[in-house]
C-alpha positions, 0 to 999 in steps of 0.5 A: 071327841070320837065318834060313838061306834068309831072303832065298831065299825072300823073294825068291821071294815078291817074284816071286810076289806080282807074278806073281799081281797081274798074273795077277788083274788080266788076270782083272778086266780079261778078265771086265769085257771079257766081261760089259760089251763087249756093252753097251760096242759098244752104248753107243758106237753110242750115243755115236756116232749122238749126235754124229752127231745134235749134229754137234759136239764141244762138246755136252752129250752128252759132260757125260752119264753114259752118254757117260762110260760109253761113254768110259771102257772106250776110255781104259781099253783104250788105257792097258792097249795102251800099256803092252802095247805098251812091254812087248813092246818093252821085251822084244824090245830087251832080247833083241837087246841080249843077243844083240849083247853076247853076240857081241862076248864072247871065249872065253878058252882052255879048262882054265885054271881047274880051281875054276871047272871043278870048280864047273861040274860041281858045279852042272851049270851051263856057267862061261864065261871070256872074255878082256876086262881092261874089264868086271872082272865076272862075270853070268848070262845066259840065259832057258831055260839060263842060264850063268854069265860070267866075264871074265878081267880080274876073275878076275887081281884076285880071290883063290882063295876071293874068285874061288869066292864070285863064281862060287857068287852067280852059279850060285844066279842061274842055278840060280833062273833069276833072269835069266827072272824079271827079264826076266818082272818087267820085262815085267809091270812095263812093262805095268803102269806105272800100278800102283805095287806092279808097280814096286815088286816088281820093285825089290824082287825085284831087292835080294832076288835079290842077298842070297839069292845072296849068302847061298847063295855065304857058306853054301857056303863058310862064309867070308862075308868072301871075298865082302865083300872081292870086292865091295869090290875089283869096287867099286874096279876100272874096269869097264864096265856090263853091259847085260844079264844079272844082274851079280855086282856089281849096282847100286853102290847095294846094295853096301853092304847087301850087304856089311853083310848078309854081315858082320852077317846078320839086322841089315839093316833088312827091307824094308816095302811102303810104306802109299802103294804099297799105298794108290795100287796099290788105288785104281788098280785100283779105277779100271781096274775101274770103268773096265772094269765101266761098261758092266755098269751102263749097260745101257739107258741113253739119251744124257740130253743133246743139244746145247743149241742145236740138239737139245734137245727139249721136255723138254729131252732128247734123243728116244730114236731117232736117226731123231727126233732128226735130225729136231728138229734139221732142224725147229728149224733151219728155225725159226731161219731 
């Protein structure tokens, strides 16, 4: 028998423990940046007047350690700008989506559903019906007052007890506030597209926000079966996707699960984060820290390497000052000629 409120606060673990990731890794990355961006400006000054001194790309400056050390932050932050960049996109479209489907929505008239009313009150949470016989669905949209969204096509097909267990699932998403948890989830997720346990809390998340608010809708009505035979039949009807919010029916993948965590509580399978999730997401982070910290190790350190035609000296490494390299390269030209 599970445990009453297992997938509650599995769920909230899942959003934790991606919300913490992403908070550690702005420190990793904010605290190398602050100890190693005096010495990265100064290595890529290095770096610079060392290509400036070889004039080519193909050199043997760039095979050195102090060259790569130069490098890599650059690369680092470019992966850490592309992935801020897809996030906030991400995010804004995502907003305007929701903001368009909201405006084609149609209030149905009011006073015609006193369960719906009386839940409403309840909750303390605004139940929204609106006349469309497409989407068949029912949702929680909205980041700082979500409401819940019921079409009429999905209410006509539904029984009394079927329609209140629908209406209970998707006030525990606005009560949780899971459509702002989503919505942050998504955007730590795309900001971190190279680190595996982001995309995997997320999805997990989202499996976990699903059987809690289907545990809490069984809970409160005592009647598990009203909500298996509701997703059942929303399985069945022809419905359109909803393109944004948190839909009562979510993927058609976890419907089954779903159904078989009401019948049968505590018989699922749980869910294991993976050895290679956890073993990819620490050598990622190992990397964006070596990445980022190169420059602490670094520190006067000298180009070891110039370009080996023109601006080797006669130890065969590069003169310390750029002044004097420039000039070896100027007098073994001229000695070539």
């Amino acid at each position: 028998m599970a445990t009453k409120g297992f997938w509650r606060r599995s769920a909230l673990h899942s959003f934790l423990g991606a919300t913490l990731m992403a908070i550690l890794l702005f420190v990793l990355i904010a605290t190398s940046m602050h100890y190693g961006i005096a010495n990265l400006l100064g290595l890529t000054a290095l770096a610079g007047s060392a290509l400036a001194c070889c004039k080519t790309l193909f050199s043997w400056c760039l095979v050195s350690p102090t060259m790569f050390m130069a490098i890599m932050p650059w690369i680092g932050l470019g992966i850490i700008t592309a992935g801020l960049s897809l996030a906030v996109f991400t995010a804004a479209r995502n907003l305007i989506i929701s903001g368009r489907f909201l405006n084609t929505l149609r209030a149905a008239p009011a006073g015609g559903y006193h369960e719906l009313e009386k839940l409403s009150g309840l909750y303390g949470i605004p139940i929204i019906t609106f006349e469309d016989k497409r989407l068949n669905s029912a949702f929680t949209l909205g980041l700082v007052k979500p409401k819940v969204y019921i079409s009429t096509g999905l209410i006509e097909k539904l029984s009394k007890g079927e329609l209140e267990a629908v209406a209970v699932h998707e006030l525990h998403h606005a009560e949780k506030r899971d459509p702002l948890k989503l919505f942050i989830l998504s955007f730590i997720k795309d900001m971190f597209f190279v680190i595996p346990l982001g995309r995997y809390l997320a999805d997990l998340f989202f499996i976990r926000k699903e059987l809690a608010a289907d545990e809490r809708a069984a809970s409160e009505s005592g009647r598990p079966v009203d909500l298996a035979r509701a997703l059942i039949k929303m399985t069945g009807m022809d419905r359109e996707i909803i393109p944004v919010g948190v839909s009562a029916l979510g993927k058609a993948t976890l419907v089954e699960k779903r159904i078989k965590e009401l019948l049968e509580p505590g018989q699922g399978k749980r869910d294991k984060t993976p050895v290679g999730i956890i073993i990819g997401t620490a050598f990622v982070i190992s990397m964006l820290a070596a990445v980022f910290t190169a420059p602490i190790y670094a520190a006067g350190r000298q180009m070891e390497k110039c370009n080996q035609t023109s601006c080797i000296g006669p130890k065969r490494t590069c003169p310390a000052h750029i002044d004097n390299c420039r000039k070896a390269c100027e007098i073994m030209a001229k000695s070539k000629r």
